[in-house]
C-alpha positions in Angstrom: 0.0 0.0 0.0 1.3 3.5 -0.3 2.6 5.7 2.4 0.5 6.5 5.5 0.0 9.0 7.2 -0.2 8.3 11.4 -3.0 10.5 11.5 -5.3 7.2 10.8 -7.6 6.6 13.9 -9.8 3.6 14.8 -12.8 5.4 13.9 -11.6 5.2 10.1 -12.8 1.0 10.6 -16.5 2.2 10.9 -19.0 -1.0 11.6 -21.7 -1.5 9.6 -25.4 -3.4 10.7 -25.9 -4.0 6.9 -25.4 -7.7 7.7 -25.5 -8.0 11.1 -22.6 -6.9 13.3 -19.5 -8.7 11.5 -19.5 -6.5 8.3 -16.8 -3.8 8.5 -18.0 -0.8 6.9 -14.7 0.6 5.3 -13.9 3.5 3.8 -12.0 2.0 1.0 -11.5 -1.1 -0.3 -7.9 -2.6 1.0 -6.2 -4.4 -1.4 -3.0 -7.1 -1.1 -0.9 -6.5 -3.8 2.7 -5.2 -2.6 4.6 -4.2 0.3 4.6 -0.8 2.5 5.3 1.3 -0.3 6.3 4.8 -0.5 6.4 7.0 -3.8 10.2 8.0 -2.7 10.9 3.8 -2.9 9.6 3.8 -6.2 12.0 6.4 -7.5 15.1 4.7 -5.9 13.8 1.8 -8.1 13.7 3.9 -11.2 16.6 4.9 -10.5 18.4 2.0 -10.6 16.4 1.0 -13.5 18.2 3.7 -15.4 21.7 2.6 -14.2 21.5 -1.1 -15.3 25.8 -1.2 -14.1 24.5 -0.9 -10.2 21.7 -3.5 -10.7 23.1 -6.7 -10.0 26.1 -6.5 -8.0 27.3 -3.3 -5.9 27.9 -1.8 -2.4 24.6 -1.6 -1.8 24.2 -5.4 -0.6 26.7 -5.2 2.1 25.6 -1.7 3.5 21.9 -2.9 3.6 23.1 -6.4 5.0 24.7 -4.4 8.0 21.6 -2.4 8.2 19.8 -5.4 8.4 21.7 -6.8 11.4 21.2 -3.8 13.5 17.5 -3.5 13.3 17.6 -7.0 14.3 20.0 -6.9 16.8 22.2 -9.4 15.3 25.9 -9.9 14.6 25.5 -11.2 11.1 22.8 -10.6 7.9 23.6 -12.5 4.8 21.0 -12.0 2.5 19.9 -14.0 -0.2 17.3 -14.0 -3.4 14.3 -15.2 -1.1 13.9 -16.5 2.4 13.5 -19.9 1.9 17.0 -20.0 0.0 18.0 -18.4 3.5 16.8 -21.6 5.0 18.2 -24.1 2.8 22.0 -22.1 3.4 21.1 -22.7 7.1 20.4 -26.2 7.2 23.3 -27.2 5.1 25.7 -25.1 7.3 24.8 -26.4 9.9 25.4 -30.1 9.0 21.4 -31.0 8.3 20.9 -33.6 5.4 20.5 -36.9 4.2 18.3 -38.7 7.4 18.3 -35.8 9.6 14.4 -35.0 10.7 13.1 -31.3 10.8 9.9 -30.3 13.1 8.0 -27.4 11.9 4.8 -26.5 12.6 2.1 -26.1 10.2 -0.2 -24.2 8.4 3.0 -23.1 6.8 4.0 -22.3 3.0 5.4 -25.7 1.1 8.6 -23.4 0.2 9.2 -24.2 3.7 8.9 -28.0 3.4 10.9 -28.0 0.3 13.6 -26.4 1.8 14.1 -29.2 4.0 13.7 -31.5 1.4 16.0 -30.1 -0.9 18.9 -30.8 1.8 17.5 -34.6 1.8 16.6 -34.1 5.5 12.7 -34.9 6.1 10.1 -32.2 7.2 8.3 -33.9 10.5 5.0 -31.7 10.6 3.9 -30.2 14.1 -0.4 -29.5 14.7 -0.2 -25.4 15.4 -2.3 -23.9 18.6 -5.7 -22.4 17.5 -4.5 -19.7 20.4 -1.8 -18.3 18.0 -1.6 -20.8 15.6 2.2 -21.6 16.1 3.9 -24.6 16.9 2.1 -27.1 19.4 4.8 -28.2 21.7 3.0 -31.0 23.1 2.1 -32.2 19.5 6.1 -31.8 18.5 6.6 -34.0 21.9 5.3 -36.9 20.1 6.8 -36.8 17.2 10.3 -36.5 18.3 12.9 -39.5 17.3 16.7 -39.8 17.9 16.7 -38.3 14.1 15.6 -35.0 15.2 18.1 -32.4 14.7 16.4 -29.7 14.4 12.8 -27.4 15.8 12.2 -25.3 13.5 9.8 -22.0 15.1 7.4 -20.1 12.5 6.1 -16.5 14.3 3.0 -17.0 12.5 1.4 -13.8 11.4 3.7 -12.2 12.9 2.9 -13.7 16.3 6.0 -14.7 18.6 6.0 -18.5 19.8 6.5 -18.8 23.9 9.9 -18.8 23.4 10.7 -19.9 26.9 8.7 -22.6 26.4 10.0 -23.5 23.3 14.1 -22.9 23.7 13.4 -25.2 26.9 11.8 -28.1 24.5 14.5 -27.6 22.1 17.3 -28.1 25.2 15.6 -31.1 26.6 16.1 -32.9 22.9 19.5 -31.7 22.4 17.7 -29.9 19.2 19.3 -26.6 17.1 16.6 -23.7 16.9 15.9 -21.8 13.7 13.5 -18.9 13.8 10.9 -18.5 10.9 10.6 -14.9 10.9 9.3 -14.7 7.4 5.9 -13.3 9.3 7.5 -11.1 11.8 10.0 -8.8 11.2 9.9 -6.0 14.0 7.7 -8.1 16.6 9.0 -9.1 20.0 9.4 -11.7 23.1 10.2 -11.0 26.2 11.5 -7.2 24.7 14.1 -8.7 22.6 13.3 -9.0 18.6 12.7 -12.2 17.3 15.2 -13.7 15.5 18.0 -13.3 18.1 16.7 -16.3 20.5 17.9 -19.0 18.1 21.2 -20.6 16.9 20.0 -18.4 13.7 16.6 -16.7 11.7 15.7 -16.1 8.3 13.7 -13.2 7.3 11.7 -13.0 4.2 11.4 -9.7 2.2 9.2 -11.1 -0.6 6.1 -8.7 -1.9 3.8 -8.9 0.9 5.9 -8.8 3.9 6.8 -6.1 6.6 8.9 -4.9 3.9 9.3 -5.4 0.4 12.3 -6.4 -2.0 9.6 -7.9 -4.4 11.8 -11.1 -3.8 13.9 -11.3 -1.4 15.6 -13.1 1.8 17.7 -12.7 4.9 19.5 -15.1 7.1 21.2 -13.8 10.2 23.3 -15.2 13.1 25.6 -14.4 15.9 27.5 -17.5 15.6 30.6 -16.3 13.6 31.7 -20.1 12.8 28.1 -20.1 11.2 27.8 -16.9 9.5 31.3 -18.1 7.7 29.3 -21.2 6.2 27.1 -19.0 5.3 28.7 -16.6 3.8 30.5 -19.5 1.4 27.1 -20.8 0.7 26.2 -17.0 -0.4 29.1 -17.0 -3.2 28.5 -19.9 -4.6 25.3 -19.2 -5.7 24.2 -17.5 -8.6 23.7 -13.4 -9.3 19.9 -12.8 -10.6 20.2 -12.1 -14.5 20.2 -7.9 -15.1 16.8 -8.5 -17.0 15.2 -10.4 -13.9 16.1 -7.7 -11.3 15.0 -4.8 -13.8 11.5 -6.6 -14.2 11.4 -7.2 -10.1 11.9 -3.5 -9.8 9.6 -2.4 -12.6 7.0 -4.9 -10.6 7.4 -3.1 -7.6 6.6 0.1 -9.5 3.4 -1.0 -11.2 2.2 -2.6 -7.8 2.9 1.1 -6.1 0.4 2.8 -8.9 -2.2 -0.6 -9.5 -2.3 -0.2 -5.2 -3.6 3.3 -5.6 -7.1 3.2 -3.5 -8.8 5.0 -6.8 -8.0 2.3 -8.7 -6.8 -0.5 -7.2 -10.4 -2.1 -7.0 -10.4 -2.7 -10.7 -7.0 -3.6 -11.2 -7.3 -6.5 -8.0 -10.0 -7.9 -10.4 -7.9 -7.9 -13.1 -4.9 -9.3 -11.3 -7.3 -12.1 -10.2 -8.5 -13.0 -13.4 -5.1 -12.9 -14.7 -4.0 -15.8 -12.3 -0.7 -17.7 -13.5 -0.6 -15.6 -17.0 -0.2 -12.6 -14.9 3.3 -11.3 -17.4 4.6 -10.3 -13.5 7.4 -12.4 -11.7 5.8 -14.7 -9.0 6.9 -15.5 -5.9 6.8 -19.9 -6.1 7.3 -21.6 -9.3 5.2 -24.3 -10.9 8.1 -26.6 -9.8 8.2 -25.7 -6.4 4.2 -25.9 -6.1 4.3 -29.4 -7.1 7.5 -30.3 -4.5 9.9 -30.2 -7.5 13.5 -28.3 -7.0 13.3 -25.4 -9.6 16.7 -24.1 -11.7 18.9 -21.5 -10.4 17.6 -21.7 -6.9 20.3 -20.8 -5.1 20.5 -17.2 -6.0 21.3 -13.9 -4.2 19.6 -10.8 -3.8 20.7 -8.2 -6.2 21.9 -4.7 -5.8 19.3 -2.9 -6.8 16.1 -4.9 -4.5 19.3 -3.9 -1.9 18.5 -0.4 -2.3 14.7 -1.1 -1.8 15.0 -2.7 1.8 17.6 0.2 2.9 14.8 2.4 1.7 12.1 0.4 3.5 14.0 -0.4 6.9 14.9 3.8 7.1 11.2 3.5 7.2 10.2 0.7 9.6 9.2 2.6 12.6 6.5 4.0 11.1 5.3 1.2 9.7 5.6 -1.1 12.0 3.6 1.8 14.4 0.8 2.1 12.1 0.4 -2.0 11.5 0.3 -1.8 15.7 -3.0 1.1 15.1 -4.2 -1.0 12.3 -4.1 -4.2 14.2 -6.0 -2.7 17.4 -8.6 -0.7 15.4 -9.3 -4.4 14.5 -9.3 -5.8 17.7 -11.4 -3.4 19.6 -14.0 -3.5 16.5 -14.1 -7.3 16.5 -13.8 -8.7 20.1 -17.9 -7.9 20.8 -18.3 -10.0 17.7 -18.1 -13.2 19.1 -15.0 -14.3 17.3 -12.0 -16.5 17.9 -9.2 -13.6 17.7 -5.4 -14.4 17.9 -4.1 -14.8 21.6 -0.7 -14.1 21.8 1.7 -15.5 24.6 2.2 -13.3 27.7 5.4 -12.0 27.0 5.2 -11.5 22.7 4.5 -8.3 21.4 3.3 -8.8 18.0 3.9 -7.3 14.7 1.4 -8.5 12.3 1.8 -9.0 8.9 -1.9 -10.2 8.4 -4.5 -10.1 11.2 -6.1 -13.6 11.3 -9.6 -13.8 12.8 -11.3 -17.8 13.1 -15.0 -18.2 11.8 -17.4 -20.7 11.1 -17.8 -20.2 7.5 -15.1 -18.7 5.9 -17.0 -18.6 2.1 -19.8 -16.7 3.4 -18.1 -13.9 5.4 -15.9 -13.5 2.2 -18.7 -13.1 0.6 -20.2 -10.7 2.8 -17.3 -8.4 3.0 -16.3 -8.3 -0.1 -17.5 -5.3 -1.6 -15.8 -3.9 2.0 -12.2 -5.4 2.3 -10.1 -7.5 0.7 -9.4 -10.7 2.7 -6.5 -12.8 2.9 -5.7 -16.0 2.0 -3.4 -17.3 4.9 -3.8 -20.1 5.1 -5.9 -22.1 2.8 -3.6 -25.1 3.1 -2.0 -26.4 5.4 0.9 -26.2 2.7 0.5 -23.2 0.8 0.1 -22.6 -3.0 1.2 -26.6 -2.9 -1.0 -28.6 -5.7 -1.3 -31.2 -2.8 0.2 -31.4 0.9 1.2 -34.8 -0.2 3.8 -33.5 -2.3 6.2 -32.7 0.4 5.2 -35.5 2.6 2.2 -34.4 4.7 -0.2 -37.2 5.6 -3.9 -36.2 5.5 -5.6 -36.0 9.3 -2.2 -36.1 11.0 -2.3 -32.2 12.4 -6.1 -31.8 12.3 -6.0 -28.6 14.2 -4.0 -26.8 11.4 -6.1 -28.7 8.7 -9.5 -26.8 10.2 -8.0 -23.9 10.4 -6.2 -24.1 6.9 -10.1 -25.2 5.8 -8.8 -28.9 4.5 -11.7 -30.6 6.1 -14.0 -28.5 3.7 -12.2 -29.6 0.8 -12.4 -33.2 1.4 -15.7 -34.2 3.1 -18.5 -35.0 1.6 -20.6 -31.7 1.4 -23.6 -34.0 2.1 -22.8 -35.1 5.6 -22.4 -31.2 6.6 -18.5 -30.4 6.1 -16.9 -28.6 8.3 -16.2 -25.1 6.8 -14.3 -23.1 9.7 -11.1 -21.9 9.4 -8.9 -18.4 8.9 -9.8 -15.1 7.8 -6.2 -13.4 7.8 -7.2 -9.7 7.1 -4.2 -7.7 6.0 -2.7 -5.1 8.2 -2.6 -2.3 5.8 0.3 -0.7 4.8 0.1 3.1 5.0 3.6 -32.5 0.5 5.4 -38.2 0.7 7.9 -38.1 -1.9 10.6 -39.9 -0.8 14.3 -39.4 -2.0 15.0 -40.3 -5.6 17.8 -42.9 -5.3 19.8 -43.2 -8.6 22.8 -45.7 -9.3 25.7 -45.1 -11.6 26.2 -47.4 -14.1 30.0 -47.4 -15.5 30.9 -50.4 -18.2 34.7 -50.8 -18.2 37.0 -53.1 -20.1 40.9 -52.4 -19.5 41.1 -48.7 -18.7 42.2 -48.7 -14.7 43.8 -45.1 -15.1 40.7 -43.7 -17.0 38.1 -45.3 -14.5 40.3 -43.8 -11.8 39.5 -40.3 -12.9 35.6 -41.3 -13.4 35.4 -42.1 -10.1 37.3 -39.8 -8.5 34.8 -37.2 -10.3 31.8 -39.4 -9.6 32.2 -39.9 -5.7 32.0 -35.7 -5.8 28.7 -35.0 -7.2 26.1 -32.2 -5.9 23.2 -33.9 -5.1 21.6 -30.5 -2.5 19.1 -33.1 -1.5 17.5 -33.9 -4.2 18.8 -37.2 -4.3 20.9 -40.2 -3.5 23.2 -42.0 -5.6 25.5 -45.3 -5.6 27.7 -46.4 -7.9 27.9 -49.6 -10.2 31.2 -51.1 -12.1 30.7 -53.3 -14.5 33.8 -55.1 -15.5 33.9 -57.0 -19.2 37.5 -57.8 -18.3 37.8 -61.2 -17.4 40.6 -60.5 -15.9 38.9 -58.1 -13.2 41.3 -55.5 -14.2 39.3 -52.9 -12.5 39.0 -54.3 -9.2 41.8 -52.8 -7.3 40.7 -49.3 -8.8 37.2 -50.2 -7.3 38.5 -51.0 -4.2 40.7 -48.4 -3.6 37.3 -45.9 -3.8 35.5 -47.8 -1.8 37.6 -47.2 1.3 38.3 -43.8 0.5 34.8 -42.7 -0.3 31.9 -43.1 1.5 30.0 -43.6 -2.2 28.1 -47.0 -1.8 30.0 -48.9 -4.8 29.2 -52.5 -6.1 31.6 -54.3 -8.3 30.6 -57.1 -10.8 32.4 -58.5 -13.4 30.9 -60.1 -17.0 33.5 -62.0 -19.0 31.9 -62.6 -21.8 33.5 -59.6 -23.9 30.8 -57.6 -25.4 29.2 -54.4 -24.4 25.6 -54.9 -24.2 26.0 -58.0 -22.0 27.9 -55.7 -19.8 25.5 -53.2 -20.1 23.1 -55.4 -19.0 24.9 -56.8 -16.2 25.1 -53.1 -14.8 21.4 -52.6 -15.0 21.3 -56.1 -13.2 23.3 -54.8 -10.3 21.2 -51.2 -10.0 19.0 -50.4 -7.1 16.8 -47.4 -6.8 14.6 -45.2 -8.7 17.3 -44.2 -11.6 19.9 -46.0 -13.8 22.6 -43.2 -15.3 25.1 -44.2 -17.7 28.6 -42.8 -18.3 31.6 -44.5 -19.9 34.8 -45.2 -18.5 36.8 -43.2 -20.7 34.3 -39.7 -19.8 34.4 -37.5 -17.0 31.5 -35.2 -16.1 31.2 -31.6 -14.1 30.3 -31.8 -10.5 26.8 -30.6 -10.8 26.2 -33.1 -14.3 24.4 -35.7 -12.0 22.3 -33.3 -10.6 21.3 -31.5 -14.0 20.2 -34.6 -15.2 18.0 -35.0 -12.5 16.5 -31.7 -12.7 15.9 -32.1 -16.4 13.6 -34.9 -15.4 12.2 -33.1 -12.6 10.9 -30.8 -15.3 10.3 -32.1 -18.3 8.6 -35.3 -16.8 9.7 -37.7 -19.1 11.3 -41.8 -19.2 14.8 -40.7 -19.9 17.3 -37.4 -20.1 20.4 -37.3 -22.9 23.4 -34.9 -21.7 26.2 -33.8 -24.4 30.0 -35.6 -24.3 32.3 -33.2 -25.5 36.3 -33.7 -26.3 39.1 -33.5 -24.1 42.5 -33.7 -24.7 45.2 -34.5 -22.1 47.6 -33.5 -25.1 47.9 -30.9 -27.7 46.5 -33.0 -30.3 47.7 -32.6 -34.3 45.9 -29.4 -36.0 44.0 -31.9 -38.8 42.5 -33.6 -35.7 41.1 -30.3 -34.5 40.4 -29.3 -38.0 38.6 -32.2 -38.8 36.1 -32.4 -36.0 36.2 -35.9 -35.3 35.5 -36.1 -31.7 32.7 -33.5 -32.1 28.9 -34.4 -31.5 26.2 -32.5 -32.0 23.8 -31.1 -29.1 20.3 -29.6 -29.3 18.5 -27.4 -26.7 17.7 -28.5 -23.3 14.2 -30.1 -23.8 14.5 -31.2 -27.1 12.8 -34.3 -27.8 15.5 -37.0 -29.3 14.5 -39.2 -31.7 16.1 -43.1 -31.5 19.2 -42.0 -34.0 20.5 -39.5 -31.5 20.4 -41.9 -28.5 23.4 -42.3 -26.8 24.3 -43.9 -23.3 27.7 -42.3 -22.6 25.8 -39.8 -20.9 22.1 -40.9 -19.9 19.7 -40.6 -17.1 17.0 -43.1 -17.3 13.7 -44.4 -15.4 14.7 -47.9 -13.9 11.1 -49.0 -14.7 12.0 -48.9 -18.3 14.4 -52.0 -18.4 11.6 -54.2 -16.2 9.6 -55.5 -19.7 13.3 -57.1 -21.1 15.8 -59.2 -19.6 18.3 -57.8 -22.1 17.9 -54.4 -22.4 20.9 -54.0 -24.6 21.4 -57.2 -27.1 24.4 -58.8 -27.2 24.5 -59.3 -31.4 25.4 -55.8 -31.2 29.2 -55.4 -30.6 28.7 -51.3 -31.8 25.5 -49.2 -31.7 23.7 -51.2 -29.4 22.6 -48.1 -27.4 20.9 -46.9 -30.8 18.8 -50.2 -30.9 18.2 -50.0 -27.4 16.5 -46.1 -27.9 14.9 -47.3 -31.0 12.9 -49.5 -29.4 12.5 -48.1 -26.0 11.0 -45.4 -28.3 8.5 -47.6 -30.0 7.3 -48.6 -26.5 6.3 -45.4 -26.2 8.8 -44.1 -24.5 10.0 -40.3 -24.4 13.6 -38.4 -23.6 14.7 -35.5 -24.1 18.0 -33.5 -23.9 19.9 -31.7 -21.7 22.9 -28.9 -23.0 23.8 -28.3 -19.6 24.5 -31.8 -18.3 28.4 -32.0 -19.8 30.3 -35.2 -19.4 34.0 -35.4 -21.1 35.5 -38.1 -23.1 38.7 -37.9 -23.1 40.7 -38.4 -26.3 44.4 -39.7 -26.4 47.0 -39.8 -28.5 46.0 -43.4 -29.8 42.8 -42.3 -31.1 44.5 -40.1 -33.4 46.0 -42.7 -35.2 44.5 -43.3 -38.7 44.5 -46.4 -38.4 42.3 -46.9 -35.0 39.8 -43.8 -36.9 39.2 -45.8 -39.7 38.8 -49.4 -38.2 36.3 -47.7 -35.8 34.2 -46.7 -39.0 34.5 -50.2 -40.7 32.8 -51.6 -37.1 30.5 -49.1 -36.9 29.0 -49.5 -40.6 29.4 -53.5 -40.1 26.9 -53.3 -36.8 24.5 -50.8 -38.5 23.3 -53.2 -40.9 22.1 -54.6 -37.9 19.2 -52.2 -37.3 15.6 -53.3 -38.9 15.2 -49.5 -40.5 18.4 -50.3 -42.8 17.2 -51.5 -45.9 16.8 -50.8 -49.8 17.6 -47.0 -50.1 20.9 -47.7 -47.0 22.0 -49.9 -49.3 21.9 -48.0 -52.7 23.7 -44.9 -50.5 26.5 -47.3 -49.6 26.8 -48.6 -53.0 27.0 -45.1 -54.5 29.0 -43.6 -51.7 32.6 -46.4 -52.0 33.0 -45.4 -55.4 32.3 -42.0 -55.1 34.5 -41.6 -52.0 37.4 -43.6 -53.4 37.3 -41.4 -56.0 37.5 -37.8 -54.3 39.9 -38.9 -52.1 42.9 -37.7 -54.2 41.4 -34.0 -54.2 40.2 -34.0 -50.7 44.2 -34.5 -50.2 44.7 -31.3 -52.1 42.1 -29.8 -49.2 44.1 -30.5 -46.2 44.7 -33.9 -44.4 41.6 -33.3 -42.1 39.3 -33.4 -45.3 41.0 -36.4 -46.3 40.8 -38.2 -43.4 36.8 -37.1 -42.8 36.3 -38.6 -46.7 38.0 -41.5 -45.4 36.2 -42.3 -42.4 32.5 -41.7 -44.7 34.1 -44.4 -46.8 34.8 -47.1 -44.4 32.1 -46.6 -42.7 30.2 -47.2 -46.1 32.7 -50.0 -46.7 31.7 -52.0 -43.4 28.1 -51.8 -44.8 28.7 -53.7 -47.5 31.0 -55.9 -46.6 28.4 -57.1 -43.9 26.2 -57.5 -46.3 28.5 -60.1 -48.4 29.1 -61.6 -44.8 32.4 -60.6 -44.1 33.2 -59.7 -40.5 36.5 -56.9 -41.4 37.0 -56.2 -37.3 36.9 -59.7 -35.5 37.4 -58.5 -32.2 34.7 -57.5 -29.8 36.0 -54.1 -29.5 38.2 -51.3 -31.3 40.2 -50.1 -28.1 42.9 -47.8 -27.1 
């Protein structure tokens, strides 16, 4: 809302007998788009709008960071591109993940939950107190286990929990405290701001909060070993692209002018209407609605939404003063109402961000105020803005309090036997989900190659998973020999990595392939070959490529690498270049690969040989082509990069062109080669054979790329006549 004048009086929240004595007569309609918002906020925004250099990074973030820390009477404030971001830093710095158990209360917002998730830890959910509707202790009592690391304390509304009460629960469990002040920035316990009682507290600065960065997040501390963590966390994640920042700031603009009382009646409607097309950022992403772990989420807070909260903290007194008049103009009109109105512990002096008031039937007061107020929509979930509570692991009935009060038993009974229909009106204070872990195993077919596999591994036993998964490891050995054992060994005492070794001795690909697969637990198989290395985050960029894109299976690029400067033809000539598409591109069987490959394990269930052995080359092209037939859908991903690394062998003529003779032989193989394959390959030898001597005159690369066409023409044929030109099972460096 715009700026306010203190001048506002109690009287201004006139009651009305039109229906009854619960209809609020109000002078103008209040409206929830934006922050506290001042005219002289929106030209610091323009201003930065004009100066795109300061927008990103700048001075700005540190100044307001310090600023930060002294209205909250903290050591540290590192901030961060949104609150729950804030969170996840938290719980990772302070040792929370795979296993670990986090209690939170709820009704709560499932950015919360995910949070928790994200680090692999599991959100325990705690019924709330219909008094204040935070945390029931003696619900949270119940639901402790010797995996409980950590209570986590939302100030609902704005409303402090009974702190005493609540650092003495935390004590007796042996449990770290982290305070939820998303709600309750400025409010009180026992005279000391919340968000100091805690090992640490993350604020939230997101549109409709105390203040407003459009997006936006603080953590803060006085632990200095902590704030260090968390400071490391804050560098490694990602600055907000310039045209993302310009369009927060532009957003907080419009929302200052569609606020406007003349107009903001209209342009609520219109904002309604416009529901997910609305062109404006949004706070949660359709990823993160339906539990999912969206891109980029660990990102900071940008220079320019900096400048916003140093403008809006220079005005928080005020503010936070006229929310106080606001909130007891409400009180003293509604206690002789005969409502349930927020009790707040003896010692908490709250600072509410929305005034929430219990009633009987929420859909008819709505409807009975609305052509006088705007009401809120805290809480109509007991996970907010999730598609389901299931999606982050909430178990319908299991906090029943919060689910009345979030109006879940409305949704869900049967209207005929006389639903339940109570729950929260949370009245702005104007402003002058189970999913378990994904488990994925690591499939890596080896035959000879001990020093490459060391590298693989070595790589492998370091991949980011930020929660969103586990992983194990699978060698298959085609080496009778068990030449990669010791390499296998030596990992598995030096990496905590759950590896399995087998060994297939039969030497052919697909059987080891298959063995792999055999071997894999879990939800996911990945492939990568012993000769590739990938990036530390290329496990976890698969996985988020199916986490979006929904589909059986996810494709990364393999691109070159040389451990030596390899001859200028070589280069030249391309020959260890592939070609990539755009993330999401939908492959078709002829650009399957599975030297880099995410798949569903449920997709090798219907065959016991997935790959077939007849194959000695291109089996993984067979194996797409008819995965693909099934029905079966994958798409690519750009930014999941694995490395195959190219040696000095492989630029040998002779190993480039005996590779193209195998690979022509097994691609007679496939049931699509037929009459029109065969009349290319029979134009293409002579036609080759013959350009060959100018191609020379072109430079060696073009002479060896002719070359390689024409063996590769020349194996075609030659399996056609039944001769076998490359006898063994592999061509290997």
């Amino acid at each position: 809302m715009h700026g306010f004048s203190m001048k506002v009086r109690p009287t201004d929240l006139g009651t009305s007998s039109t229906h009854g004595n619960l209809a609020v007569h109000l002078p103008r309609c209040l409206a929830l788009l934006g922050g506290t918002t001042r005219w002289s906020d929106c030209v610091e925004a323009l201003r930065y709008l004009l100066t795109p250099a300061q927008l990103v990074q700048g001075a700005t973030i540190e100044e307001y960071e310090q600023a930060f820390a002294g209205t909250v009477g903290v050591k540290y404030a590192i901030s961060f591109g949104s609150g729950r971001i804030g969170l996840y830093g938290l719980l990772r710095a302070l040792g929370v993940g795979e296993g670990a158990e986090v209690l939170l209360s709820v009704p709560t917002h499932i950015v919360v939950a995910n949070a928790i998730r994200y680090t692999g830890a599991r959100p325990v959910y705690v019924d709330c107190r219909v008094e204040d509707y935070n945390i029931d202790l003696g619900d949270a009592e119940r639901r402790i286990t010797p995996r409980s690391r950590v209570l986590l304390l939302q100030h609902t509304f704005g409303i402090p929990v009974d702190m005493d009460a609540a650092l003495a629960f935390a004590r007796r469990h042996n449990l770290m405290v982290i305070e939820d002040c998303v709600h309750a920035l400025g409010a009180r316990y026992d005279g000391r701001p919340v968000g100091t009682f805690g090992d640490a507290a993350f604020f939230s600065t997101e549109e409709t909060k105390t203040i407003s960065t459009v997006m936006g997040g603080m953590a803060v501390t006085n632990d200095p070993n902590l704030a260090s963590r968390m400071r490391t966390f804050q560098a490694s994640c990602s600055w907000p692209p310039m045209w993302l920042t310009a369009r927060y700031l532009m957003k907080f603009v419009v929302y200052y002018m569609l606020t406007e009382p003349h107009v903001h009646r209209l342009a609520r409607i219109a904002y309604e209407r416009l529901g997910r097309r609305n062109p404006l950022p949004v706070p949660t992403t359709m990823e993160e609605r339906k539990g999912l772990r969206p891109r980029d989420y660990e990102r900071r807070l940008s220079n320019g939404q900096a400048a916003l909260g140093l403008c809006q903290l220079s005005n928080l007194e005020n503010s936070l003063g006229h929310r106080e008049l606001v909130a007891n103009a409400y009180r003293h009109r509604l206690s002789g109402c005969g409502l349930r109105l927020p009790q707040a512990p003896t010692k908490a002096e709250p600072s509410f961000v929305r005034y929430p008031v219990w009633v009987e039937d929420r859909p008819r007061i709505i409807r009975t105020l609305a052509p006088h107020a705007m009401l809120g929509k805290w809480f109509t979930s007991v996970l907010q803005e999730a598609e389901s509570p299931e999606v982050a692991g909430y178990e319908p009935g299991s906090c029943p309090r919060a689910e009345q009060a979030a109006r879940q038993r409305e949704r869900r009974e049967n209207p005929r036997h006389g639903a339940d229909k109570g729950g929260i009106l949370s009245q702005p204070t104007p402003h002058a989900m189970t999913n378990e872990t994904k488990h994925i195993t690591v499939c890596v077919c080896t035959y000879k190659r001990p020093h490459y596999l060391k590298r693989l591994l070595g790589e492998l036993g370091n991949q980011d998973t930020s929660g969103l998964f586990t992983y194990s490891i699978v060698v298959a050995d085609n080496d009778h020999l068990q030449s990669a054992e010791a390499v296998v060994s030596d990992f598995s005492a030096a990496s905590s990595i759950p590896i399995r070794y087998c060994v297939e001795p039969r030497q052919n690909i697909a059987l080891a392939r298959n063995k792999a697969i055999e071997n894999a637990n879990g939800d996911f198989v990945a492939f990568i070959d012993d000769d590739e290395f990938p990036t530390k985050r290329w496990l976890l960029t698969l996985y988020k490529a199916w986490s979006e894109y929904d589909v059986d299976g996810v494709i990364g690029p393999v691109k070159r690498h040389f451990d030596e400067e390899p001859p200028n033809w070589v280069v030249k000539g391309g020959f260890w270049e592939r070609p990539t598409y755009p993330t999401g591109f939908v492959i078709d069987w002829e650009k399957g690969r599975t030297g880099n490959v995410l798949l569903k394990k449920r997709i090798f269930s219907d065959d016991a040989q997935p790959f077939r052995p007849e194959f000695r080359a291109g089996e993984d092209l067979d194996f797409f082509r008819r995965m693909i037939e099934k029905g079966h859908v994958f798409v690519w991903c750009n930014e999941a990069v694995a490395y195959e690394v190219v040696p000095p062998i492989r630029w040998k003529r002779t190993f480039m062109l005996r590779r193209a003779l195998l690979q022509g032989t097994c691609s007679v193989m496939h049931p699509t080669f037929g009459a029109l394959g065969i009349a290319k390959s029979v134009i293409a030898v002579p036609a080759y054979t013959a350009a060959l001597p100018f191609a020379l005159v072109l430079g060696h690369h073009r002479f060896m790329t002719l070359s390689v066409k024409l063996f590769h023409h020349l194996g075609k044929l030659l399996a056609l006549l039944g001769i076998n030109p490359i006898r063994e099972p592999y061509v290997t460096d």
